[in-house]
Every structure is written in C-alpha cells, then in structure tokens.
TIZATOR-438240 format. One record per residue (C-alpha): residue number from 0; residue in one letter; x, y, z. Coordinates in Angstrom, 1 decimal. Example, Ala and Ser with C-alpha at 12.3 -4.5 7.8 and 13.67 -1.06 7.14 Angstrom:
BEGIN
+-----+--------+--------+--------+--------+
! num ! residu !      X !      Y !      Z !
+-----+--------+--------+--------+--------+
!   0 !      A !   12.3 !   -4.5 !    7.8 !
!   1 !      S !   13.7 !   -1.1 !    7.1 !
+-----+--------+--------+--------+--------+
# end
This chain:
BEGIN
+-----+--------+--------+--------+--------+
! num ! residu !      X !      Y !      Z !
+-----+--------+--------+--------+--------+
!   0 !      X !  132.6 !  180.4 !  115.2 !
!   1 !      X !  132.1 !  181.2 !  118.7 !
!   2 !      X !  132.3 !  178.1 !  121.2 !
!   3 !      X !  128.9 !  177.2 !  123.0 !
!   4 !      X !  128.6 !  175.3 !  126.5 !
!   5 !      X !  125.6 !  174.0 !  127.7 !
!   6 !      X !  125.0 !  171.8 !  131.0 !
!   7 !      X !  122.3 !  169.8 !  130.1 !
!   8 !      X !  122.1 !  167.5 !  133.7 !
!   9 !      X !  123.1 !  167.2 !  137.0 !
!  10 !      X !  122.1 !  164.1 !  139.0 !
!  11 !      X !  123.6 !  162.3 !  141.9 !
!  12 !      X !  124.3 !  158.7 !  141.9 !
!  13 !      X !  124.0 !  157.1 !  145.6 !
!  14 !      X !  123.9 !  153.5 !  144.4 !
!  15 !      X !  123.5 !  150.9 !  147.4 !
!  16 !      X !  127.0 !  148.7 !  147.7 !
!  17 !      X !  126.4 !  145.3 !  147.8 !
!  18 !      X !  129.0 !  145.6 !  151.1 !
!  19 !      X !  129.9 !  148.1 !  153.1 !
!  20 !      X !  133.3 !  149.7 !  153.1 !
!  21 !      X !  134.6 !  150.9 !  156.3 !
!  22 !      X !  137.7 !  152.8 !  157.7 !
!  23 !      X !  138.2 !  155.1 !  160.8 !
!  24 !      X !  135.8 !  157.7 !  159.2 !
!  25 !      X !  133.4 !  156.7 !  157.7 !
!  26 !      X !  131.3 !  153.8 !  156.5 !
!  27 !      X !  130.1 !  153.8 !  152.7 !
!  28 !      X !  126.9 !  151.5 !  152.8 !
!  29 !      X !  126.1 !  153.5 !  149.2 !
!  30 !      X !  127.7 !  155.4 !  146.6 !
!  31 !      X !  128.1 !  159.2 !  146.5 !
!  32 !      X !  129.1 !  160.6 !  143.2 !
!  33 !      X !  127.6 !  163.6 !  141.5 !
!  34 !      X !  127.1 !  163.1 !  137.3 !
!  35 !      X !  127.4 !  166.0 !  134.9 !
!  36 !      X !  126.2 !  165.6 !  131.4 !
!  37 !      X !  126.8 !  168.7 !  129.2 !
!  38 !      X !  127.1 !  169.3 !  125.6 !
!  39 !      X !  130.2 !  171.3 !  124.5 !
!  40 !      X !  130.7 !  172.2 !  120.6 !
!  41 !      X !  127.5 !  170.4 !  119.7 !
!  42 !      X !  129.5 !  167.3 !  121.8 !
!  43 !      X !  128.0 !  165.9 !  125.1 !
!  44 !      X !  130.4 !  164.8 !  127.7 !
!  45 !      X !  129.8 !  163.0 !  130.9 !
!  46 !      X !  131.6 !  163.5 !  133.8 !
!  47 !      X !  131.5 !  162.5 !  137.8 !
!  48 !      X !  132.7 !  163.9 !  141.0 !
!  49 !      X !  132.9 !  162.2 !  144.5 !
!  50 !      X !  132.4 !  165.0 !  147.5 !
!  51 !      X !  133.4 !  164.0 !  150.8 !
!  52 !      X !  132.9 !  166.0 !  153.2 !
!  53 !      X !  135.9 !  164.2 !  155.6 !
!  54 !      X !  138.1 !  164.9 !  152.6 !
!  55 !      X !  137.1 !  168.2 !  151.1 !
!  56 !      X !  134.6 !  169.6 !  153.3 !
!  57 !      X !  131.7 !  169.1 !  150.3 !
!  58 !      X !  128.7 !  167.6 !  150.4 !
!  59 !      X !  126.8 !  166.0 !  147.4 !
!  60 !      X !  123.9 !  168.5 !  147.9 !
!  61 !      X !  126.7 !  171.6 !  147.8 !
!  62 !      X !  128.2 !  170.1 !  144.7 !
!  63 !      X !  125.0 !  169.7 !  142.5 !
!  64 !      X !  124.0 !  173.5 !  143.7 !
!  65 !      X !  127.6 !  175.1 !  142.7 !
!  66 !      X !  127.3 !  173.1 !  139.2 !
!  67 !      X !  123.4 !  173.9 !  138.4 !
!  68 !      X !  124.7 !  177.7 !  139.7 !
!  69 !      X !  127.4 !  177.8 !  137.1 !
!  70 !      X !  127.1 !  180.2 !  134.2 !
!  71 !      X !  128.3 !  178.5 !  131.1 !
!  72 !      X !  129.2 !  181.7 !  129.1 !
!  73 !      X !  131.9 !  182.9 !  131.6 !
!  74 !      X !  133.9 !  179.1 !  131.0 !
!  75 !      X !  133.5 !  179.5 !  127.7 !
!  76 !      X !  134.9 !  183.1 !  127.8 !
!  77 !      X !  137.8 !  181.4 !  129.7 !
!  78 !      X !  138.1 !  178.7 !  126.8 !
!  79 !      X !  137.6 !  180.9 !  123.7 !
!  80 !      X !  140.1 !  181.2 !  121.1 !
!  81 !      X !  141.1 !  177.6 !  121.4 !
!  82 !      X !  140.8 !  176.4 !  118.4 !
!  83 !      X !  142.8 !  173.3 !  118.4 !
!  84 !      X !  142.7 !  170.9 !  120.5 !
!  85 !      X !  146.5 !  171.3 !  122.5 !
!  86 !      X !  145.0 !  174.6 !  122.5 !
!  87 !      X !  141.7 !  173.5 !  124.1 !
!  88 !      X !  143.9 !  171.4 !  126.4 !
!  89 !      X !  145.8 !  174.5 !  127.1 !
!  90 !      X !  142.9 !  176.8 !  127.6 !
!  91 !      X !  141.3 !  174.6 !  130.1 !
!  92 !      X !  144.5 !  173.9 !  132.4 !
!  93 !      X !  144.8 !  177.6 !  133.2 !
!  94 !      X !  141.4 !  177.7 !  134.2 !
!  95 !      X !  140.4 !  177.7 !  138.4 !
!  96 !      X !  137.8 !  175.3 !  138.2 !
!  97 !      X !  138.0 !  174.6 !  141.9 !
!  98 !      X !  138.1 !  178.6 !  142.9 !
!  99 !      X !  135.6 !  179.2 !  139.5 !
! 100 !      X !  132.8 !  177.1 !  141.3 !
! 101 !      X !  133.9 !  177.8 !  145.0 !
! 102 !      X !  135.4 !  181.3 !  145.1 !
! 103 !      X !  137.2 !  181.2 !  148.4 !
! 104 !      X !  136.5 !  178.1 !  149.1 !
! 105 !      X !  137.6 !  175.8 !  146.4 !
! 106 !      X !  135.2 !  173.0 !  145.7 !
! 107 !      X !  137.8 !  170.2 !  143.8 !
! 108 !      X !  135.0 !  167.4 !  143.6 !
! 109 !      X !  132.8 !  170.0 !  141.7 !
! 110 !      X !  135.5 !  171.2 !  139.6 !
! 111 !      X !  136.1 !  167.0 !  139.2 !
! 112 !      X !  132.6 !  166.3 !  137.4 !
! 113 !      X !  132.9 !  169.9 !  135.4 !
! 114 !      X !  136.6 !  168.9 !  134.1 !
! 115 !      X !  135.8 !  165.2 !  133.3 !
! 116 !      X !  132.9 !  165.9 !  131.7 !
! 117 !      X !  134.8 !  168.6 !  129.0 !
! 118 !      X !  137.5 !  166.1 !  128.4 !
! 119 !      X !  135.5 !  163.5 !  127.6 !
! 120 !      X !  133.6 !  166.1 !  125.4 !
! 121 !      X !  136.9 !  168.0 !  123.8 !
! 122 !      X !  138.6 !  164.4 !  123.2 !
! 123 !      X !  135.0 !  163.0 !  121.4 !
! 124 !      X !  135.2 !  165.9 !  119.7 !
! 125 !      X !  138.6 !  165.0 !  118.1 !
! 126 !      X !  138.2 !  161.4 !  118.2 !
! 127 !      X !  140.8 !  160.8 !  121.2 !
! 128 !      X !  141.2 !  159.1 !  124.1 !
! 129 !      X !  141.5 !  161.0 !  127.2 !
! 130 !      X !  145.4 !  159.9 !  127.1 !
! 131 !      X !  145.7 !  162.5 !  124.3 !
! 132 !      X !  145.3 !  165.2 !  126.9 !
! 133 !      X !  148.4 !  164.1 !  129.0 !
! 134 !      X !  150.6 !  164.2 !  125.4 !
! 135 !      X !  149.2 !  167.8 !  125.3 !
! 136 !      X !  150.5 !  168.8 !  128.8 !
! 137 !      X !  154.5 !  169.4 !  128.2 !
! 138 !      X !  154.9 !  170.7 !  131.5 !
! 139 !      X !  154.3 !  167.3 !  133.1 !
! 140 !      X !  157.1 !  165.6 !  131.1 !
! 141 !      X !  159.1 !  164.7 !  133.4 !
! 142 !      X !  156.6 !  163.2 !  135.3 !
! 143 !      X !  155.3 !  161.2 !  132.5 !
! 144 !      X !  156.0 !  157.7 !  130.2 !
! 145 !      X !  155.9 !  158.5 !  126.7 !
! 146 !      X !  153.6 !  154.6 !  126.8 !
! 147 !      X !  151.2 !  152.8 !  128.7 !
! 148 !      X !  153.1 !  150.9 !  131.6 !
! 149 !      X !  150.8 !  148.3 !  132.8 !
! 150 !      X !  150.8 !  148.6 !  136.3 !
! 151 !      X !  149.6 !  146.4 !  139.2 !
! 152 !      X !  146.9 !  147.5 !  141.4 !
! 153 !      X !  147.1 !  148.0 !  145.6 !
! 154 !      X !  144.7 !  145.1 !  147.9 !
! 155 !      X !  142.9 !  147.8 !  149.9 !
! 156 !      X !  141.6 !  145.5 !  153.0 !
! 157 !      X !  138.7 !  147.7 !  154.8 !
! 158 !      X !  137.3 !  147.2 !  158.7 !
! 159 !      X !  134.5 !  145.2 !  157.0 !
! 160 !      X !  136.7 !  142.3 !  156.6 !
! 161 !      X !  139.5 !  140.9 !  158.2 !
! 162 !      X !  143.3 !  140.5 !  156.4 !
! 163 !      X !  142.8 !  137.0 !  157.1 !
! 164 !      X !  139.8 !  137.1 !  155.1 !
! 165 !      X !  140.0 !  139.0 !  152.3 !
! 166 !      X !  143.6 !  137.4 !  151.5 !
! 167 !      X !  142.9 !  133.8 !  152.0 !
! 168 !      X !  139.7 !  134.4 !  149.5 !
! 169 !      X !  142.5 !  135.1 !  146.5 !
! 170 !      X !  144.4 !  132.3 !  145.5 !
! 171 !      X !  148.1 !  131.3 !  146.2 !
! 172 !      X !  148.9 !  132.3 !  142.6 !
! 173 !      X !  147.5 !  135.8 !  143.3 !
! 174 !      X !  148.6 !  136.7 !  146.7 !
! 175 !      X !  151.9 !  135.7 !  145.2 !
! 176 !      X !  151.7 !  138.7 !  142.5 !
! 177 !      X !  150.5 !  141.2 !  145.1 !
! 178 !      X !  153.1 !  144.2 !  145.3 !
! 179 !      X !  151.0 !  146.3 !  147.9 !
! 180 !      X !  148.6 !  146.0 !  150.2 !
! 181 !      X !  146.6 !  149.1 !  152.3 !
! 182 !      X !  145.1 !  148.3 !  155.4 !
! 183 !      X !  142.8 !  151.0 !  157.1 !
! 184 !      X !  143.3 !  151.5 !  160.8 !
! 185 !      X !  141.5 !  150.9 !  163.5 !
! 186 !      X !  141.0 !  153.6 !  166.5 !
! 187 !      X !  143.3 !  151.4 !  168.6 !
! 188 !      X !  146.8 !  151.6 !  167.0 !
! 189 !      X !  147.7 !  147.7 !  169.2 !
! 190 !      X !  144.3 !  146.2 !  166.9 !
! 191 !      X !  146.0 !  148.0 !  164.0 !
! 192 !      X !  149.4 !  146.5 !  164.5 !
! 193 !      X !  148.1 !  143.0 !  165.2 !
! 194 !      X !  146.2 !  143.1 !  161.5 !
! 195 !      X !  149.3 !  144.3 !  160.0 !
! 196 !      X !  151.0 !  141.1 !  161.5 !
! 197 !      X !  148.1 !  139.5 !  160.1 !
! 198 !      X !  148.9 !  140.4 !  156.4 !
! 199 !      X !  152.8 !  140.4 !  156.8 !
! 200 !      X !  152.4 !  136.8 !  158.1 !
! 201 !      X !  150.5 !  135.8 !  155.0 !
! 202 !      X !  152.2 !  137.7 !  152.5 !
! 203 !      X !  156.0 !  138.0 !  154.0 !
! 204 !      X !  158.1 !  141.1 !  153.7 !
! 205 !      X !  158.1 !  141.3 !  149.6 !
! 206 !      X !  155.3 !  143.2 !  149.6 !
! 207 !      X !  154.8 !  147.0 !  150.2 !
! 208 !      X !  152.4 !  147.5 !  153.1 !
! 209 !      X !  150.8 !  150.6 !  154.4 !
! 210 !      X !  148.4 !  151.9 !  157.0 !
! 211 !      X !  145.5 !  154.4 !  156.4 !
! 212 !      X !  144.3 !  156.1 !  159.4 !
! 213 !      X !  142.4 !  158.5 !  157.4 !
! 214 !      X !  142.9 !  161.4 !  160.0 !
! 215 !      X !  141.4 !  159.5 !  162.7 !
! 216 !      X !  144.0 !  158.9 !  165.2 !
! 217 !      X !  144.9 !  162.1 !  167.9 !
! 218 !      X !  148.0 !  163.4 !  167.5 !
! 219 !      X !  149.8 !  161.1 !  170.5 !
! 220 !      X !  148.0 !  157.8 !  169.8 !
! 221 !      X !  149.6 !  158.4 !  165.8 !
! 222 !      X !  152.9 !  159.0 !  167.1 !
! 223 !      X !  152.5 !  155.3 !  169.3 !
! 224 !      X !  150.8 !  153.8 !  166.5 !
! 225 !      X !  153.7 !  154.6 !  164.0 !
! 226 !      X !  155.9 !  153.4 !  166.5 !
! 227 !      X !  154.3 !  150.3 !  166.9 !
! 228 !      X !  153.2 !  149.3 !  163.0 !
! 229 !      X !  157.5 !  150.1 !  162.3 !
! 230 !      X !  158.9 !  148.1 !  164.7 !
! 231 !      X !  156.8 !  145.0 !  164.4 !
! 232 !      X !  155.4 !  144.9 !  161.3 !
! 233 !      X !  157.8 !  146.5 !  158.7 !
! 234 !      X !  155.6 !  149.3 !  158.0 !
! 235 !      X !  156.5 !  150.7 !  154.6 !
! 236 !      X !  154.3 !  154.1 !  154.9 !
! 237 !      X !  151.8 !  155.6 !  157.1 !
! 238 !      X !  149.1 !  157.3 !  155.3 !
! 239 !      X !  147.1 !  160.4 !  156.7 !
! 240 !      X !  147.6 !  159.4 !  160.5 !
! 241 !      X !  145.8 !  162.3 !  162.5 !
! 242 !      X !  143.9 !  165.4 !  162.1 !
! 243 !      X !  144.9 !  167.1 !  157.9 !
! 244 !      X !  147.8 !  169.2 !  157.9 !
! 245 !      X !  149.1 !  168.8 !  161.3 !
! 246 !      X !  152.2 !  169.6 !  160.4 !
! 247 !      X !  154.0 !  169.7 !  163.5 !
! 248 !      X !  152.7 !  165.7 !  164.3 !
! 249 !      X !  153.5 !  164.6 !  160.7 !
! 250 !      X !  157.2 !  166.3 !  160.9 !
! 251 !      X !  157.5 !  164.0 !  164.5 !
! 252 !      X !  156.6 !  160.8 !  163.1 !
! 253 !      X !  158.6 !  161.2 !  160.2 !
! 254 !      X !  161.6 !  162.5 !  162.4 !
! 255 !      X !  161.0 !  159.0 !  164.3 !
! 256 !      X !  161.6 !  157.0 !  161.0 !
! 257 !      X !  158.5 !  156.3 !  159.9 !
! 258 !      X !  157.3 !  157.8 !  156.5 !
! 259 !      X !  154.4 !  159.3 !  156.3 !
! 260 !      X !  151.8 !  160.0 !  152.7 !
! 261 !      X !  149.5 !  162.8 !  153.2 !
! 262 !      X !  145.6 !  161.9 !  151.9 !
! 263 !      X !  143.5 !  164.7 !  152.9 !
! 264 !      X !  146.4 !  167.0 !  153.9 !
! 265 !      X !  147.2 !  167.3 !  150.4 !
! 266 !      X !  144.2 !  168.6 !  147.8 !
! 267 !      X !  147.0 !  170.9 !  145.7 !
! 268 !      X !  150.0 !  172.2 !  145.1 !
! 269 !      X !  149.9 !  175.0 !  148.0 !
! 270 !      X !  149.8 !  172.0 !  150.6 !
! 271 !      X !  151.8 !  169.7 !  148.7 !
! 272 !      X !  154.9 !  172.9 !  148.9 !
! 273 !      X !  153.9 !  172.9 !  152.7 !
! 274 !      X !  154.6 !  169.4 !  154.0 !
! 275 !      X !  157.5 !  169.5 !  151.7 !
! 276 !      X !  158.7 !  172.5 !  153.8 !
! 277 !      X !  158.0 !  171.5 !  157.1 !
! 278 !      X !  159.5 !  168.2 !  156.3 !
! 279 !      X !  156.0 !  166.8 !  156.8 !
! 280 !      X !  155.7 !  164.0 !  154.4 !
! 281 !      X !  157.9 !  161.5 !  152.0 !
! 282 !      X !  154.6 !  160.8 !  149.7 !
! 283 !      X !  151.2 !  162.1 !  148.8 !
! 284 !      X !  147.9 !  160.3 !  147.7 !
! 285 !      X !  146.6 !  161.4 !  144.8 !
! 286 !      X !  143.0 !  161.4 !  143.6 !
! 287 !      X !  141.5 !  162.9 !  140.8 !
! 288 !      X !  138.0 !  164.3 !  142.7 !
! 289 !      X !  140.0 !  165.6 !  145.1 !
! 290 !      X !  142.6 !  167.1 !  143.2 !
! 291 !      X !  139.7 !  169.0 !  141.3 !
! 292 !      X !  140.0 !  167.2 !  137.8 !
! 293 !      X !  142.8 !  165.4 !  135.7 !
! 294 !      X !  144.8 !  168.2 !  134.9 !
! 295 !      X !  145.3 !  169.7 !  138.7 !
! 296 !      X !  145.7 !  165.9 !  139.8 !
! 297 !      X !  148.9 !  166.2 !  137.0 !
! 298 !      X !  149.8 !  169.5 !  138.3 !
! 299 !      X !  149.9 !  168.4 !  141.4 !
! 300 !      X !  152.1 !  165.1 !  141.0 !
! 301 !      X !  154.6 !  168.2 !  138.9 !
! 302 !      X !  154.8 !  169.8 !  142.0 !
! 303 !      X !  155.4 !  166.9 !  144.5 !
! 304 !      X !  158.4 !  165.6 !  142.1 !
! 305 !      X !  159.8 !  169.1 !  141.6 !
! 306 !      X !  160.2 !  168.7 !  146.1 !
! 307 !      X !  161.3 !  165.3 !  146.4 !
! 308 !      X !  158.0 !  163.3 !  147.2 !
! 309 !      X !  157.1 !  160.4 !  145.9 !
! 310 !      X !  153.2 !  159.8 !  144.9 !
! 311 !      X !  150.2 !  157.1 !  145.1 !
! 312 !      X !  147.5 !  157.2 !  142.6 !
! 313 !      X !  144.5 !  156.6 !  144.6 !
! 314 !      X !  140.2 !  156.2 !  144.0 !
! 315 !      X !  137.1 !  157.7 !  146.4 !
! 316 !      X !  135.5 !  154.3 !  147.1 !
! 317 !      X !  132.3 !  153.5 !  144.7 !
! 318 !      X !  133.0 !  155.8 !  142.1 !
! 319 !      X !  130.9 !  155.2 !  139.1 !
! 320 !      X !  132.6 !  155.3 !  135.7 !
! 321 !      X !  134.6 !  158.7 !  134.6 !
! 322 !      X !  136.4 !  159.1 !  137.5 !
! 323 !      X !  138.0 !  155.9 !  137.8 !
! 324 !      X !  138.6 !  155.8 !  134.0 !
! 325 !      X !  140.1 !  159.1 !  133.5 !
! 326 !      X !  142.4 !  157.8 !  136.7 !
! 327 !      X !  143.3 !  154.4 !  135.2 !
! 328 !      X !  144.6 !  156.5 !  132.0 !
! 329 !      X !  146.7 !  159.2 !  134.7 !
! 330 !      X !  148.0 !  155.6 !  136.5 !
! 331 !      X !  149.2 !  153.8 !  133.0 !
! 332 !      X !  151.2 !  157.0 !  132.4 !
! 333 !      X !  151.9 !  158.2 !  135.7 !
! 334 !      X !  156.3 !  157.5 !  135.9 !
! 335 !      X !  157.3 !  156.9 !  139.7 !
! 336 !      X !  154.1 !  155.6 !  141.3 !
! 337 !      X !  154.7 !  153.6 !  144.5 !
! 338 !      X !  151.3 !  152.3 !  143.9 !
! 339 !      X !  148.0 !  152.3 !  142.0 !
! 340 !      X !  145.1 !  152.0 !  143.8 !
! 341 !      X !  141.7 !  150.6 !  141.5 !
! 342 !      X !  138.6 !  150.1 !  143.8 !
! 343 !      X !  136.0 !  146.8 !  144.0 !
! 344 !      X !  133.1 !  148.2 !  141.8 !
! 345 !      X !  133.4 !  144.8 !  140.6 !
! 346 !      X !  132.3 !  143.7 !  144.3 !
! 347 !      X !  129.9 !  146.8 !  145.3 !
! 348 !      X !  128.1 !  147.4 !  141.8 !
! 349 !      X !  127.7 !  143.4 !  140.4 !
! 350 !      X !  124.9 !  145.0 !  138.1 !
! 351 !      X !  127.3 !  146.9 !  135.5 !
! 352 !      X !  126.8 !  150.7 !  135.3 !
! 353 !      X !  128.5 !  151.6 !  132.8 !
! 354 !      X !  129.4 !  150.5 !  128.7 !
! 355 !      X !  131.9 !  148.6 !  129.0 !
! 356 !      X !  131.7 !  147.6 !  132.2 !
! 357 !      X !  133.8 !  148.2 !  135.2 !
! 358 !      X !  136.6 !  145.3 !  135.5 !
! 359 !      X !  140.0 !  144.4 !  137.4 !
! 360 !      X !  141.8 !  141.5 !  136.6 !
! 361 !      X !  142.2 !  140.1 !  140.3 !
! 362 !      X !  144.4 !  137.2 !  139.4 !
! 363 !      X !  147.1 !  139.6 !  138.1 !
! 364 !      X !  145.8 !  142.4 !  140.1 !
! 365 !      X !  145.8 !  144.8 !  136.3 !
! 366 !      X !  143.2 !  147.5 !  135.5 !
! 367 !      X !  144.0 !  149.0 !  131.9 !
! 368 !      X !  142.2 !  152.2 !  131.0 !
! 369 !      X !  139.1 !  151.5 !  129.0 !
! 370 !      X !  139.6 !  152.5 !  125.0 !
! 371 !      X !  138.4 !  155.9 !  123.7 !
! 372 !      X !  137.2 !  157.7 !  122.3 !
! 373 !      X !  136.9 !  160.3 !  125.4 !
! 374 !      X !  137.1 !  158.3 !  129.0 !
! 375 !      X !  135.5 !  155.6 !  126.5 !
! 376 !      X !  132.2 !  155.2 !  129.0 !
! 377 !      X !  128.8 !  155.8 !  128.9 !
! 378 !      X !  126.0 !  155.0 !  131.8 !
! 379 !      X !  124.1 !  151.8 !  131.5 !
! 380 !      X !  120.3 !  151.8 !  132.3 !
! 381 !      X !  121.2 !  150.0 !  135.3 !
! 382 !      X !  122.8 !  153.3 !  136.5 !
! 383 !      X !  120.6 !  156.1 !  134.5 !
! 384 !      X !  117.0 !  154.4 !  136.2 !
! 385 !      X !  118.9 !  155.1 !  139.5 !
! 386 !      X !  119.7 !  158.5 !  139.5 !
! 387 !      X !  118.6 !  161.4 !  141.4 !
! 388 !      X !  117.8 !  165.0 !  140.9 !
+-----+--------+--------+--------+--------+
# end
C-alpha cells in the first residue's frame, strides 16, 4: 500500500513564562515554539520546533509558512518503499529536511517540528519509544551506549537572577551534587568574571563551570573576557563568545588556553568540519531545533567525534514538550557528554502542558526521558486553549 502523509495543524505556542529568562541577546518573557500535528500511515504525530532568529536566522512566522507550504506527496515520495521500520528510520535520515523546507537557505527549526512530529508518528506506529530510532541508526555507534545512563543535568543561571541567588535557593545537599553550572555573560566581561567568582566561591573548583556569551561580546572584549574568566575563576569552557563563526577570534582564544564550545557557530556537520579545521573550537552545543531534528542532531555529534570535539547536549529555553523529550532520550544515550542541559519548564510553565507533565528532579539534578510509546507526550488543554494560528 502506498504511504499517505497529511499535515493536519500548524500552530504556534508563545506561552507567557512566569519569569523571564535573559542572556546577552535576548530576553524570553514568552515561549516561541511552533507545533505540528500530522497524521502519517493513518498515525498522528506531534511535533515542535523552536526558531530563533539570533540562532538560525528564523522566525516563528517563517517557520509556520515553510511547514503550511510543504507538499506532503514529495516527503512521502522521499520515504516510500520503507516498509519496516529500520527502514522507515533509514528512509527519513537521508532525507534534507532543513534544505527540503528551506532550499538554500536551510530552515533546521522547521525541519525540527516536521522530524519530531514523524518519529513520534513512525515509533506509535510500531509501538516504540523514540529510543528505538537511535538502535536503528548503526552509523552513530560509536557515539552511542547500548543503555540508558542516567545523567545529571547543568544549573543554567540567567541575567534575571544572580549566582548568589539562584544557588543559595537549592539546598546544601543539592549544590553538593551539582557537576556543572552555565552562567550567561554579561556585556562587560569584569561583571562576568566577578559572577563567575560568585558561583566558584559557593560551589569550589569540583564543579565544571562555563560562560555563555551567546555571540554577544566583540571580537577584543572576548579575547579580554577569556582572559579574565581563566585566570581568576578557573573557567572550564567558553561557550559562543563573539559574532558565529568567527573563526579567526575563536582560533585566538583557544590558542591563549582557553577552550572554547561553539553554540550558534555550529548548526551541522559543514561547520562542525570548519572549526575543527581552523582549530576553532574543543566542543560544540548541541540542540535538537537547531540541528534540524533528532537524526541530524546524531549526525552531527558523529561528525564532531570523528574530529576530536567533545559535545554538550543543550535546550532552546521554554520549549514545550517534544523537543525536550526527544532530547532527554538523545542525552540518556548520548556516550561522551560533558554536560546535559534540561531547562526550568517546571519554573516558566507551573500549569503543566503536556501528559505527563514536564519534571526535573532538582534535588539530584536527573531528568529521565518520559516512557513511550513515541516521545511519550501529548498537549494538555492548558497548552491546546493557548495556541495560535
């Protein structure tokens, strides 16, 4: 029987936080995820994609128009002749999505809500979980555990709080089990140094800590501002310091010993292969919208391995269900991580939008993968009586 695709709903979720989150770029006061809904085999999916356009130059009103533009028939042309469902898996990783929605210019948060939305529909389908695709993707072996590893989520401290804060409010016992903390930047690198002091002074030198500038510091003031967050706090990594893929300035500060993870630099394998070249980078952030799915997000982590990098699996801030489920399953598998980043939906969204719920342990800093089948969530009224066309 020939396959049918049908994309029954495109909406956009821009769900007021209950507090802001703020770094050098931008300040979220809502969320901004685009939803998918479509029905694939006589099996609806849902899926979610976060455009930003600081990140990948796309906007949530761009995203829904390339989505309702899509033509079903030509993915399913793509897809045909996978019958089972390695197969299916197969079929889809060969497939653009980022170029097929964007032509020249690739839109990977798009390509996010399309691909979520047909895993969670293909695994359904099969009665899976959305792990089942990464057992049907030997190419990422080596970057893979055969098992779950439960792994311990990053403190991400935005300018809406200070270290002092955010870390006094958790208890002794869990600052004690924190193994990394991400502080965002602020435009003066001195400011940013004295709040890394902060957090070293409250959580000593056992703990992994890293600056994200987010591409907001000029080229000179992120070569002063590695210098300064090295020498006197102990930086670990500096993450996206100046303007993406300035590969000249990234190769300088990593020349002057401090290592540097690209964020927005680094949306695939092409740019991954760059900083690698230019001796750019030690690490990359990884995130699934802006990777353009699971499956490129995997790619992606093949590639940086195969050159030496090391990788962090990181969130958009407020994303609403698939996306940070399909990334919890890529983070319990995901061999090599130097650290897992899980978001506060808990903190932003205290209404639940999705079944089950969106929850972190923050006493042992965990957050397991929901069960399946598919990315095992589906929207809550909360969320559905909020959305927009």
């Amino acid at each position: 029987m020939k396959p049918t695709l049908d994309v029954l709903d495109v909406r956009t979720a821009q769900v007021p936080l209950h507090r802001p989150f703020a770094h050098a770029r931008h300040a979220h006061a809502r969320s901004g995820s685009v939803l998918l809904t479509l029905r694939w085999d006589g099996v609806t999916g849902w899926g979610e994609g976060a455009p930003r356009p600081y990140v990948t130059g796309e906007t949530v009103a761009g995203t829904v128009q390339a989505l309702r533009a899509l033509d079903p028939s030509a993915l399913v042309a793509l897809l045909d002749g996978a019958a089972d469902f390695p197969g299916a898996v197969a079929a889809l990783a060969a497939v653009d999505l980022p170029r097929l929605l964007g032509g020249l210019r690739p839109l990977p948060a798009a390509a996010a809500a399309l691909e979520t939305a047909l895993l969670d529909a293909l695994c359904r389908r099969h009665g899976l979980p959305v792990a089942a695709v990464l057992d049907a993707c030997p190419w990422a072996a080596d970057v893979l555990t055969t098992e779950n590893v439960p792994r311990a989520v990053s403190e991400v401290v935005d300018l809406s709080r200070t270290p002092t804060e955010q870390l006094s409010a958790l208890s002794s016992a869990a600052r004690a089990r924190l193994t990394h903390v991400k502080l965002k930047a602020l435009p003066d690198p001195e400011e940013t140094a004295a709040r890394a002091l902060q957090v070293r002074g409250l959580l000593g030198p056992s703990v992994r800590l890293s600056v994200d500038a987010n591409g907001g510091w000029p080229p000179d003031v992120a070569e002063r501002g590695a210098r300064l967050l090295r020498e006197r706090a102990a930086l670990d990594w500096l993450e996206e310091p100046t303007a993406p893929r300035d590969w000249a300035t990234l190769r300088r500060i990593q020349q002057g010993g401090t290592p540097v993870m690209l964020d927005e630099s680094a949306m695939d394998p092409t740019d991954v292969a760059w900083a690698a070249a230019t001796g750019a980078a030690s690490l990359v952030n990884l995130r699934i919208s802006k990777c353009g799915g699971l499956l490129p997000t995997l790619r992606t982590a093949v590639r940086a391995r195969e050159l030496g990098l090391r990788v962090q699996l990181g969130v958009q801030v407020g994303e609403i269900g698939p996306l940070w489920s399909i990334g919890r399953t890529l983070a319990a598998r995901l061999g090599d991580v130097v650290a897992v980043e899980a978001g506060r939906q808990d903190a932003w969204f205290p209404t639940p939008l999705t079944d089950p719920p969106y929850a972190v342990d923050r006493q042992h800093h965990t957050a397991p993968p929901p069960a399946g089948p598919g990315h095992g969530l589906r929207p809550t009224t909360a969320l559905t009586t909020q959305l927009t066309d």
